[in-house]
C-alpha positions in Angstrom: -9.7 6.0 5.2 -11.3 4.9 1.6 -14.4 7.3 1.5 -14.8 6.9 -2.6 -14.2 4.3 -5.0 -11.4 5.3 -6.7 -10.2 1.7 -8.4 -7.8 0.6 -5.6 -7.0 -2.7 -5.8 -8.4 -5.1 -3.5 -5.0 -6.1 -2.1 -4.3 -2.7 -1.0 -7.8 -2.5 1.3 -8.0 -3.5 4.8 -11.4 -3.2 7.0 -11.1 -1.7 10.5 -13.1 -3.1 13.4 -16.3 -0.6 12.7 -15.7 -1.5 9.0 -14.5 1.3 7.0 -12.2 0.5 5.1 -8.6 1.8 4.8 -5.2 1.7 2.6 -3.3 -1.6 4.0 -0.1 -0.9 5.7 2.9 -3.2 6.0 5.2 -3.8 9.0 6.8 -0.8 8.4 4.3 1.5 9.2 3.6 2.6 5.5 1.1 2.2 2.7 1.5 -1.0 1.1 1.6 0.5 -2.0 4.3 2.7 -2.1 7.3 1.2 -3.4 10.2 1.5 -0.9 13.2 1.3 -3.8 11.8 5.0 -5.2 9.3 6.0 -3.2 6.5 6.3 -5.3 2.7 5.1 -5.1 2.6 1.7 -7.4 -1.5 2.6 -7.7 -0.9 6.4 -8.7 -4.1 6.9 -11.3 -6.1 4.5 -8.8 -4.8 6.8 -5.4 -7.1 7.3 -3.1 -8.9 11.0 -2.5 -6.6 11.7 0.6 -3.6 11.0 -1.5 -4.9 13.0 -3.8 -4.7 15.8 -1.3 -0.8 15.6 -0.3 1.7 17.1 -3.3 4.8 16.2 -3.3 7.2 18.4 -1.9 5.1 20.4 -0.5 4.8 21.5 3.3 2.6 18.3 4.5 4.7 15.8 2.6 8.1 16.8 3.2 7.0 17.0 7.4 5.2 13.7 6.8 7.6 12.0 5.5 10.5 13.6 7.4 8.9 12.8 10.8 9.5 8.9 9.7 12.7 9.4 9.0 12.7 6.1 6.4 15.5 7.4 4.2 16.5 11.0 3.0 13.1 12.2 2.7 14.2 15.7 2.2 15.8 14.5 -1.1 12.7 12.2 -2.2 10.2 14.1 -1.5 11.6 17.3 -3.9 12.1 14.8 -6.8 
């Protein structure tokens, strides 16, 4: 959920039924802008507070993103 203006781009914003608004997320299941080829956020400076949150490579990330099982993220998320 979006709860600051942090300069994401319109295209990257959906609204939920009770309108708050939230990252978009493609077919896949995953934020619309991280790019699948390396696996980095296409919006970095302009990320969202929660993003903000999460390092990479740390606990939350590597079980995040090893629960989806996409590609290797053992491997990605350590770069």
């Amino acid at each position: 959920m979006l709860i600051s203006d942090t300069g994401v781009p319109d295209r990257f914003i959906e609204t939920d039924e009770w309108g708050s608004w939230h990252m978009a997320r493609l077919e896949d299941g995953w934020c619309a802008a991280l790019d699948r080829d390396t696996m980095k956020c296409t919006i970095y400076d302009n990320r969202p507070w929660v993003c903000r949150e999460f390092e990479m490579g740390e606990y939350e990330c590597r079980t995040e993103r090893a629960a989806n099982l996409l590609i290797d993220w053992q491997d990605k998320c350590a770069q």
